[in-house]
C-alpha positions as CSV (number, residue, x, y, z in Angstrom):
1,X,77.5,67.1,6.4
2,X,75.5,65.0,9.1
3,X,72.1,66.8,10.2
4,X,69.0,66.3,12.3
5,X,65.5,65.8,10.1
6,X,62.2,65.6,10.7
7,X,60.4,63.7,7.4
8,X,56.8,64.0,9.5
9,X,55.5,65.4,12.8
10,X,55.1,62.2,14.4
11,X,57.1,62.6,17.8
12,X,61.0,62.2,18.6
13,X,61.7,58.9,17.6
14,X,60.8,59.9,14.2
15,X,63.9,62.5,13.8
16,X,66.8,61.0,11.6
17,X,70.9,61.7,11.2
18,X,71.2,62.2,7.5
19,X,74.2,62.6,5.6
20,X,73.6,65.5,3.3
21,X,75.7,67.6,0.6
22,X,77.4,70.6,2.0
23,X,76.0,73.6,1.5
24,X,77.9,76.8,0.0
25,X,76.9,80.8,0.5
26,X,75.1,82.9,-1.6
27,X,75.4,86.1,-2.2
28,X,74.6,88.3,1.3
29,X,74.8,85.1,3.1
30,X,77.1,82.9,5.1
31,X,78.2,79.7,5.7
32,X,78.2,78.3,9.5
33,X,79.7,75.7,11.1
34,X,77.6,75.0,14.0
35,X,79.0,74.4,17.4
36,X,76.5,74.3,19.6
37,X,72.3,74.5,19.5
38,X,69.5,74.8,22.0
39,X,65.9,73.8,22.9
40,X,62.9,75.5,22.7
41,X,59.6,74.5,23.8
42,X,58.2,75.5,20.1
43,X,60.5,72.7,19.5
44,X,59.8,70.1,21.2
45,X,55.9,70.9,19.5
46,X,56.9,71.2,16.7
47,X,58.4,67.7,16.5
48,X,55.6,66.0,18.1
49,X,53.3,67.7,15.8
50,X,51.3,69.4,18.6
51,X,52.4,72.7,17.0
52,X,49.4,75.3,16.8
53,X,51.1,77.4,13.7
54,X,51.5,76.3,10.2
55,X,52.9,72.2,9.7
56,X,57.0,72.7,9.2
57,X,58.8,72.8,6.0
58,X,58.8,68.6,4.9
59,X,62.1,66.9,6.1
60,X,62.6,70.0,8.4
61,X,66.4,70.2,10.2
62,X,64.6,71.7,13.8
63,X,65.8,73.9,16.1
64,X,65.9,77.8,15.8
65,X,68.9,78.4,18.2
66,X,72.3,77.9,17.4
67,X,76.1,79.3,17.5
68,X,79.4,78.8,15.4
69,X,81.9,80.2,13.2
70,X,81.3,81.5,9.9
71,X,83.6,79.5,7.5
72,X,82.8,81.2,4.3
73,X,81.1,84.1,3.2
74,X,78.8,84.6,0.0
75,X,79.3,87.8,-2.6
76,X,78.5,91.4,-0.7
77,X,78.9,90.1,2.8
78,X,80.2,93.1,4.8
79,X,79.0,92.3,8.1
80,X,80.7,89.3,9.2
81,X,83.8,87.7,8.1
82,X,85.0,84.1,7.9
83,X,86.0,82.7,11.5
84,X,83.6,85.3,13.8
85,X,81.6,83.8,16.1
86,X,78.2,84.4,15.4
87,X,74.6,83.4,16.7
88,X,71.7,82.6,14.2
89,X,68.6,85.0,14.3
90,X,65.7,82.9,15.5
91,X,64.0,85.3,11.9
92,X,66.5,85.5,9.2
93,X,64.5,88.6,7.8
94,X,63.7,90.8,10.3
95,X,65.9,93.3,11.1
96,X,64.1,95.8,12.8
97,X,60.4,97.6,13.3
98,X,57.6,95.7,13.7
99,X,57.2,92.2,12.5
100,X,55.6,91.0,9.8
101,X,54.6,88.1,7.7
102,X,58.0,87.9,5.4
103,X,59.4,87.7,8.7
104,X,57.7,85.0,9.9
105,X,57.9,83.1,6.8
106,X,62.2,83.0,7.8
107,X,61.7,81.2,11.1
108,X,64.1,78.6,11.7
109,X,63.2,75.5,12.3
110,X,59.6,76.0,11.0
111,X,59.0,77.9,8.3
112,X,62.4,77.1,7.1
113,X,65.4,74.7,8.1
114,X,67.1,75.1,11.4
115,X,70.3,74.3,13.3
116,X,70.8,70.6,13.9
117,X,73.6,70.8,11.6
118,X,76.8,70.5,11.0
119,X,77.1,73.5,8.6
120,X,74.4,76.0,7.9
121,X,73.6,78.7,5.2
122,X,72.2,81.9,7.5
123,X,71.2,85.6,5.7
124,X,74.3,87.7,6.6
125,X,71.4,90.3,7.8
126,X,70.5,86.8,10.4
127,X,73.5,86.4,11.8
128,X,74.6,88.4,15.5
129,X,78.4,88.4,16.7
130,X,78.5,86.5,20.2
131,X,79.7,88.4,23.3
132,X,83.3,87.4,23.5
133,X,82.8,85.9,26.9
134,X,80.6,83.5,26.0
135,X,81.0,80.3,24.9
136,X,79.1,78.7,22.1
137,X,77.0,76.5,23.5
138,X,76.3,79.7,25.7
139,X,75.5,81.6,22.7
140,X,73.2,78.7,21.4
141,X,70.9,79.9,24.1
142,X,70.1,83.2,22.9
143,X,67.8,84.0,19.9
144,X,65.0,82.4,21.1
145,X,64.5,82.7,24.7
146,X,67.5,85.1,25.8
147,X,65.5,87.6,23.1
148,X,62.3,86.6,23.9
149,X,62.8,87.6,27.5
150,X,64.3,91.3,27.0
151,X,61.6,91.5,24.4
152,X,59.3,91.4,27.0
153,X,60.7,93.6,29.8
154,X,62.5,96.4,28.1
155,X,60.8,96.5,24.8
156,X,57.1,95.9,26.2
157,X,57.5,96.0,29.6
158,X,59.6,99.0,29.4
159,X,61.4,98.4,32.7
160,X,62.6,100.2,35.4
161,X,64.8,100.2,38.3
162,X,62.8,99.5,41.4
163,X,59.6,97.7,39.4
164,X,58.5,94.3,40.5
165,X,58.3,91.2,37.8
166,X,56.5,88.2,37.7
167,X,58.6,85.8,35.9
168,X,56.4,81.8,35.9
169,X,58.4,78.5,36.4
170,X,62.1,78.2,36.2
171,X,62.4,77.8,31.5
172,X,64.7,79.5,29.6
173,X,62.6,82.4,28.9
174,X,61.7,83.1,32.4
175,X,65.0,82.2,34.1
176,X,66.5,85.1,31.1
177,X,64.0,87.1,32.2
178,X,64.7,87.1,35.8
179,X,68.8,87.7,34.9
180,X,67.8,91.3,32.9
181,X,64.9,92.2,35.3
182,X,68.3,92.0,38.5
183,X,70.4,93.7,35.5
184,X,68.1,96.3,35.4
185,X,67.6,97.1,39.3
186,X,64.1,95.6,39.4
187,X,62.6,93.2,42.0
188,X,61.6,89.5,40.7
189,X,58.5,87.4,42.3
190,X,58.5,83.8,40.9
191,X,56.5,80.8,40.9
192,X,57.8,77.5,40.9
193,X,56.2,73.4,41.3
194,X,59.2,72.6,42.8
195,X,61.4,73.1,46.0
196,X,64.9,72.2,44.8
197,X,63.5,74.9,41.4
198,X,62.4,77.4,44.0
199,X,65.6,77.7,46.1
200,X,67.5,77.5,42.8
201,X,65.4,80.7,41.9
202,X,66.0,82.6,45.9
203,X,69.9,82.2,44.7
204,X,70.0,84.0,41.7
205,X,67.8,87.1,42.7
206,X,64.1,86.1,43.1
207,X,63.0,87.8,46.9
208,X,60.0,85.7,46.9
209,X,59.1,82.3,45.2
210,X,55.5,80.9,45.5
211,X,54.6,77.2,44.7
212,X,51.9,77.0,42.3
213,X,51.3,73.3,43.4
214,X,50.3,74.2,47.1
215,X,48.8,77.5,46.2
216,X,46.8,77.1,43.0
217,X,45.4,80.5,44.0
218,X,49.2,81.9,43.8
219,X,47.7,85.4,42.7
220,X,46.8,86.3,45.6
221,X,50.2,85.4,47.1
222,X,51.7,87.5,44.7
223,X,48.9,90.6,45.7
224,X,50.9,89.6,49.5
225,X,54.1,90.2,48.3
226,X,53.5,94.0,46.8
227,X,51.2,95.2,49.7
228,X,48.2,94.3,47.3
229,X,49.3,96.4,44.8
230,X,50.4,93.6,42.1
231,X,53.5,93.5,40.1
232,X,54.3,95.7,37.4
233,X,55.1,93.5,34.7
234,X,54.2,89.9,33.8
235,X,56.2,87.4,31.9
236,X,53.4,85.5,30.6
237,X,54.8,82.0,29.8
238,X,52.0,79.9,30.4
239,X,48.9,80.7,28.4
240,X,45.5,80.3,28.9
241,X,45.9,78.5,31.7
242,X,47.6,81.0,33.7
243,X,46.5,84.1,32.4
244,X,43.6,84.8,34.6
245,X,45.6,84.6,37.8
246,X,48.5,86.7,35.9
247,X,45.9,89.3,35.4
248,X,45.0,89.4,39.2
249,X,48.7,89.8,39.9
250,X,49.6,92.4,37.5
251,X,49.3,95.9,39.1
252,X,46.6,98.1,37.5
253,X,47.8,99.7,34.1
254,X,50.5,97.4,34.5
255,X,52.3,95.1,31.8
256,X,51.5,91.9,30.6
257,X,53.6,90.2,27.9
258,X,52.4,86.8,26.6
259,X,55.1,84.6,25.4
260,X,53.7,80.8,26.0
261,X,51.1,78.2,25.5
262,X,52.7,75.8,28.1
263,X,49.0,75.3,29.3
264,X,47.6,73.9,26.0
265,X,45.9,76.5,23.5
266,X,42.5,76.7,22.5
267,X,40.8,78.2,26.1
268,X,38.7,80.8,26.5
269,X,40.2,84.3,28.9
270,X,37.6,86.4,30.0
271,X,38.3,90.1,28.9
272,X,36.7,92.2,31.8
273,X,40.3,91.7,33.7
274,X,41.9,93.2,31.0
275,X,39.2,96.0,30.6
276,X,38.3,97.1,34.5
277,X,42.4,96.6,35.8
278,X,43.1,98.5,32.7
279,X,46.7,96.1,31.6
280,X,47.9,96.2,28.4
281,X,48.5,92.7,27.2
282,X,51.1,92.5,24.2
283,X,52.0,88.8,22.2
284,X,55.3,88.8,21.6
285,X,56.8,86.2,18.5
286,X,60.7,86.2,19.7
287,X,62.5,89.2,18.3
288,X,64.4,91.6,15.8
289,X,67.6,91.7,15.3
290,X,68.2,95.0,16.2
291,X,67.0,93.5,19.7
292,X,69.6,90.9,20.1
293,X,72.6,92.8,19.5
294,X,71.1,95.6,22.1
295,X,70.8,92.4,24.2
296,X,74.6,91.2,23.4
297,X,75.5,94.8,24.4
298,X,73.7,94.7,27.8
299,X,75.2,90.6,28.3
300,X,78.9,91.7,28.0
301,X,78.7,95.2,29.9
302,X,77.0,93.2,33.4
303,X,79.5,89.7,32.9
304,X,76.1,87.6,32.8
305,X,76.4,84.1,32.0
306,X,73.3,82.0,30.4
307,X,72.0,79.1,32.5
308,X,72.5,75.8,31.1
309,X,70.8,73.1,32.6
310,X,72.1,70.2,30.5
311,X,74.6,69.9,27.4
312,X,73.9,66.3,25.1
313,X,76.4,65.2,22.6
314,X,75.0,65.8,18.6
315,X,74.7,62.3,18.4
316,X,72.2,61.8,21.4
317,X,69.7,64.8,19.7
318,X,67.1,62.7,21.0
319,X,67.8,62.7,24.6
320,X,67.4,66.1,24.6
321,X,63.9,66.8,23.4
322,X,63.2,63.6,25.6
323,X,64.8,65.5,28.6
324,X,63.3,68.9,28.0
325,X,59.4,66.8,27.6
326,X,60.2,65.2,30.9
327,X,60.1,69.1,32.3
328,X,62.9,68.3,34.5
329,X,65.6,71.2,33.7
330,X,66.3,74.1,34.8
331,X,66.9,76.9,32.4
332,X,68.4,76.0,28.6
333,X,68.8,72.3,27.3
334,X,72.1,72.6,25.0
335,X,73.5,70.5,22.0
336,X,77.0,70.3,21.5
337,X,78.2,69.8,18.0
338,X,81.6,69.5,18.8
């Protein structure tokens, strides 16, 4: 099989297209033929090196998010059968409950090798059945962001019809999280650097869009747009760099779920925010499995479709992490394995 590895950290021009042995299923696992994967921003960090967690696996096959068919299955598989069409869990061992460090030790493309593959061995407890509307470069988009996003609003956020969320910039994680916050009945306030992003944003739901660039005080903006009483839940994508401001916007006891360091790491946040407007502020790592498929359901019942910004041939791997570090897209950067 041909696959995608990273021998060290050093940026994107170090990845190579290796021609390894193909792999065969153990027992309670399956064997994959990947059709399609997608970007993350952990990925594109985790390439360059610039990654705040533990250093990858050596020779690491990146990417977390990926689709296929199952071609084989090993001994005890029940779950899935050869030729569904399944998703990869972005953690092959966490099933359900609360997370914990055997969990994060089965992250793909980290802790353990991911989908830039041709064929891939997955725990048959790590693999979800796509909806059957979806195609697979679709499905590619899910495990990280897709669950990342209802993570935040309906297992944190606990949303409602009739709330207000703050979804930042126009990435896969918030553009998922604006599609199930409309799902759901609620209203969305975005922000966006760009004009061509924030009209992009007004046509698929968002009643108000607020450019960060010209309003680097976009808070208060946001404090405008609920009658100054602040939105009821945060998708936090940014990080220290954005958190005091989402703070401001959040209504009092309201929700704040932080998902992203896209502002760099290492700041300090000043607590009193959190302490006097009385938020409860959650990190999130992706998700359970028992969250995506309650996700799947929610994806076929309303017909929504993933947004894909840009799909690259498996042979131009590269272009892709290049294309998502030039921050150009809009929504999920896909990889088509053919």
């Amino acid at each position: 099989m041909k696959c995608w590895v990273l021998p060290s950290p050093k940026g994107i021009d170090s990845l190579s297209l290796v021609e390894r042995p193909d792999p065969a299923p153990g027992p309670r696992q399956v064997l994959v033929r990947v059709r399609a994967t997608s970007l993350n921003y952990r990925d594109l960090i985790t390439v360059e090196g610039a990654s705040a967690r533990a250093a990858p696996k050596p020779d690491l096959i990146p990417l977390s998010d990926g689709a296929g068919e199952v071609v084989a299955v090993g001994a005890g598989v029940t779950r899935v059968k050869a030729g569904d069409r399944v998703a990869g869990c972005f953690m092959q061992r966490w099933v359900g409950g609360a997370i914990d460090e055997a969990a994060q030790m089965s992250a793909m493309g980290g802790a353990i090798d991911g989908m830039l593959t041709e064929l891939a061995v997955l725990e048959e407890d790590g693999v979800v059945k796509l909806p059957a509307r979806l195609s697979f470069e679709e499905g590619a988009t899910l495990p990280c962001a897709g669950v990342t996003a209802w993570h935040a609003l309906v297992e944190i956020g606990d949303i409602k019809s009739g709330d207000t969320v703050l979804v930042l910039g126009s990435g896969g994680v918030s553009i998922f999280a604006l599609q199930f916050a409309k799902l759901c009945g609620a209203r969305v306030i975005a922000t966006s650097g760009s004009k061509e992003k924030a009209e992009r944003l007004k046509q698929m739901g968002a009643e108000a869009v607020i450019d960060y660039r010209a309003t680097p005080d976009w808070d208060k903006e946001v404090l405008k747009a609920t009658d100054g009483r602040g939105v009821d839940i945060t998708v936090e994508v940014g990080g220290a760099g954005t958190l005091p401001r989402s703070f401001m916007a959040t209504r009092i006891a309201g929700r704040i779920a932080v998902i992203g360091l896209l502002t760099g790491a290492g700041a300090e946040v000043d607590p009193m925010p959190i302490l006097r407007r009385n938020l409860r502020v959650q990190g999130l790592y992706v998700g359970n499995r028992q969250m995506f498929e309650a996700m799947n359901r929610a994806i076929a019942a309303d017909r929504l479709k993933p947004v894909i910004d840009k799909v690259f041939p498996f042979a131009q791997a590269k272009d892709a992490f290049r294309h998502m570090k030039s921050q150009q897209h809009f929504g999920k950067i896909v990889i088509s394995h053919g």
